[in-house]
N, C-alpha and C positions, 0 to 999 in steps of 0.2 A: 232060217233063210236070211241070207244076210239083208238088212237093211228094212226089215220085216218084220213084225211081230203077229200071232193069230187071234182074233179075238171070239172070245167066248162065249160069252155072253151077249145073245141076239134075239132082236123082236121073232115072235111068232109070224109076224110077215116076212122080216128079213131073211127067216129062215126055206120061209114058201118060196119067196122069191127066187131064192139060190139055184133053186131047183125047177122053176117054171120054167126057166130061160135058158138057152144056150150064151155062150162068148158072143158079146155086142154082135150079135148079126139080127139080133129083132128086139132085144130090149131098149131101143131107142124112145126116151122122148125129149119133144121139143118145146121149148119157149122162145116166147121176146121179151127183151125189156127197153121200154123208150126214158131217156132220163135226161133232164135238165142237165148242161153242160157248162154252163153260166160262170158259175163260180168257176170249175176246174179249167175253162180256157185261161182265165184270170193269172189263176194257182201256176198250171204250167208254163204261161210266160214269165213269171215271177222267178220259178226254177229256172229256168232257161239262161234269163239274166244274170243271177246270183252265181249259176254252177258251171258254166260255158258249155254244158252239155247238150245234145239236141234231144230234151225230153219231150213226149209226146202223149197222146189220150192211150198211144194203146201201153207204153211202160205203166201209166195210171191204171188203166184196167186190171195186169197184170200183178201190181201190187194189189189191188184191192181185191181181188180175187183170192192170190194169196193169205191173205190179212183174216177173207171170208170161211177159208177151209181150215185153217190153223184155227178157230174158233169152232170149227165142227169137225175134228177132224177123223171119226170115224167113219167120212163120206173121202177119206184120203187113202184108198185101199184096191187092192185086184180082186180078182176071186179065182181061187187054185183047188183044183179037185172037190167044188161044190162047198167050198171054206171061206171066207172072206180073210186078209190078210192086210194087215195096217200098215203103211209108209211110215217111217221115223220120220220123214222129213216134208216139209211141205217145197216141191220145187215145179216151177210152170215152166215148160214149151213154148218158146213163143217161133210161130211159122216166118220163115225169110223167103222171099219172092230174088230170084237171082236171075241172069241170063234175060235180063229185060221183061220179067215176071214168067218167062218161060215155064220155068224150071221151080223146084219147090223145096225145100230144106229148111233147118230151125235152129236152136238155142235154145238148151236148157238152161236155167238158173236157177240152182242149187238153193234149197232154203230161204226163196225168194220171202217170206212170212218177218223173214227178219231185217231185211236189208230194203234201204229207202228207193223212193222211185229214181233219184239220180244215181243210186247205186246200181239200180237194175237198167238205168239208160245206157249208164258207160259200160257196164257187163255185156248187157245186149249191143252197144256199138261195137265192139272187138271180138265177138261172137258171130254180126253178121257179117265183118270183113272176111274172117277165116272162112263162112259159108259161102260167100263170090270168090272168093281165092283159089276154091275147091279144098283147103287147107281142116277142112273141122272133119271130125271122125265121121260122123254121122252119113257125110256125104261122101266118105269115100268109101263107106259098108254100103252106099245105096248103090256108087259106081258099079260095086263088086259085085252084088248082086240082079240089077240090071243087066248083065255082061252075061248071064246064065241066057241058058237056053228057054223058050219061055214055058215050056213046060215044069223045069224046074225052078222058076223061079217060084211059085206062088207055093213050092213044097218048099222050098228054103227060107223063104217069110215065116211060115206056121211053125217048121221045126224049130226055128230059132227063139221064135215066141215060147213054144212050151218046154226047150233046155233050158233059156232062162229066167220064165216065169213063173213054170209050171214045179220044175224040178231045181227050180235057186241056182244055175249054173253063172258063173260070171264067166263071157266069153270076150271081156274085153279083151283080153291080150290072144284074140285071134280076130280084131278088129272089130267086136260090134259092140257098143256101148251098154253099160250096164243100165237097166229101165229107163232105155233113153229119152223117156218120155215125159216120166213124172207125173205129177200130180192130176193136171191139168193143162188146157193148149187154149193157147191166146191167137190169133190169126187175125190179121186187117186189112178187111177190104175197102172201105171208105177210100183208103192211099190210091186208087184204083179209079174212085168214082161211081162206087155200087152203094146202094144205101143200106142193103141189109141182106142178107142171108141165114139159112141154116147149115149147119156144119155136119158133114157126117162123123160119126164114128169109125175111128180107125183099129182094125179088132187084131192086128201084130201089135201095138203099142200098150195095151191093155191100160189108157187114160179113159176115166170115167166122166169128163167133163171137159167140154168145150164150149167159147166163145168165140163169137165171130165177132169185130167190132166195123160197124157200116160209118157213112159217110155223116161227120155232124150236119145238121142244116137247120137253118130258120123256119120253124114253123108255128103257127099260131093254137095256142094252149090255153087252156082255164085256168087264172089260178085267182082266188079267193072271187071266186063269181066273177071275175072280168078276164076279156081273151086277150091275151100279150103273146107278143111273138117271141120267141126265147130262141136259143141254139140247141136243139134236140141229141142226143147223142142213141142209135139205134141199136138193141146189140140182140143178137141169137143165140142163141142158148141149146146144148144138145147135154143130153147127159145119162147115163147106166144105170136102167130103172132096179139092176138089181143090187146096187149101189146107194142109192137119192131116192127120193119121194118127193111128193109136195110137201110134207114138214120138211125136210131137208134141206130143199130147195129152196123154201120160204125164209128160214134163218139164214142159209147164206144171203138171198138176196139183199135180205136187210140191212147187214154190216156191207155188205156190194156196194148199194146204194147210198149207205152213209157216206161211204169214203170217193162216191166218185159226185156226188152232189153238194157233201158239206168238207170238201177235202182242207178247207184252211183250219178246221177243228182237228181232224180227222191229222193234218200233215204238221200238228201246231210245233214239235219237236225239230222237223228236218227243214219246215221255214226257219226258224230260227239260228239254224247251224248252216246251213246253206249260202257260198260265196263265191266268186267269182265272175267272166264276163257276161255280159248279153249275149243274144242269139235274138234272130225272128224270131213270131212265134208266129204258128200255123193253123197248129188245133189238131194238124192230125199228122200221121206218121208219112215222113218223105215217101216219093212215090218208089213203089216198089221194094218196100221195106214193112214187112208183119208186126 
């Protein structure tokens, strides 16, 4: 299967798991995680200046997400006839709000694990154009398929999912993107003015892991026995129990959190190679943009 490999060797849980559950319709669970934002508002005005790009917390999530799964990445995979099946590649979704947040569509970026957050800003800026343009595949396979009658519609979703997921079909050259989904899906609501959410599972997309990233805000926190008010950064968390666990889930968070609380260590490479104008900075993704 292209772009896929099967892997073998699996816990005795893993292997339960396979089999408890159907396709993301109940193996959902949920988290939050609240994170100091301090340093990375810093870090992305700094990017902003240097690269003239309009970088934001949710590019920053996006890469460190990536950065998190590329380190685990046996939690980077589908499940196909009761199999688990590995991703070559690690790539995230990130959601686009278009039509004055009406309307909903996204951006893959490809290999996101290796390319910096101003890489994945200006990717992601030229990607959300094409998605308000009506211009990106993704939303003109969603055109095509809203356009069905609604009884078929929800058979045309599933079939397509398990021609190309289930049986490795690539149907891009009859318009539908191959795993358009990727790894994982980045989504921001804070642009919005929401503080936090949980994200469901989308079970045609066959992504195992979702983040919702909510609104920064000023709140008052303990740190070394005294309360200081810091910029909290809120994020939810969904993800494929037959996929992730809490070991799983626990190691990604850790590199997560490295990169999005100590990002000047964490980004000490692409500070350093990083040039060009200023930009505001805001802290959080222009409104109506994921």
């Amino acid at each position: 299967m292209r772009g896929f490999r099967r892997l073998e060797k699996l816990s005795t849980w893993r292997k339960l798991a396979l089999h408890t559950w159907r396709a993301p319709n109940d193996p959902t669970v949920h988290g939050m995680l609240d994170i100091d934002a301090t340093e990375a508002i810093a870090v992305l005005r700094e990017l902003r200046e240097r690269s003239g790009e309009k970088v934001t917390i949710t590019h920053l999530v996006g890469h460190a997400l990536a950065r998190a799964i590329a380190e685990k990445p046996e939690v980077n995979a589908i499940v196909r006839f009761g199999k688990i099946w590995q991703r070559e590649t690690v790539d995230v979704f990130f959601q686009v709000a278009f039509e004055g947040g009406k309307n909903l569509a996204g951006h893959k970026v490809e290999r996101a694990d290796a390319k910096s957050v101003v890489d994945i800003a200006r990717e992601l800026g030229h990607g959300a154009s094409a998605v308000r343009a009506g211009k990106a595949e993704n939303v003109k396979a969603s055109g095509r398929l809203s356009a069905l009658p609604p009884a078929a519609m929800g058979i045309a979703m599933k079939a397509a999912a398990f021609l190309t997921y289930d049986l490795g079909l690539d149907l891009s050259s009859v318009g539908l993107p191959y795993d358009g989904f990727g790894s994982a899906m980045v989504t921001n609501v804070g642009s919005f003015g929401l503080t936090i959410g949980l994200p469901p599972l989308v079970p045609f997309s066959r992504c195992p892991l979702l983040v919702l990233v909510g609104e920064i805000q000023d709140r008052p926190v303990a740190i070394d026995g005294q309360v200081v008010v810091r910029p909290m950064l809120p994020l939810g968390v969904t993800f494929d129990h037959r996929l992730l666990d809490g070991y799983q889930a626990g190691i990604l968070a850790k590199t997560f959190r490295h990169v999005i609380e100590r990002p000047r260590e964490a980004l000490a490479a692409e500070l350093g190679r990083s040039s060009g104008n200023g930009a505001r900075e805001t802290g959080q993704a222009p409104r109506g943009a994921s």
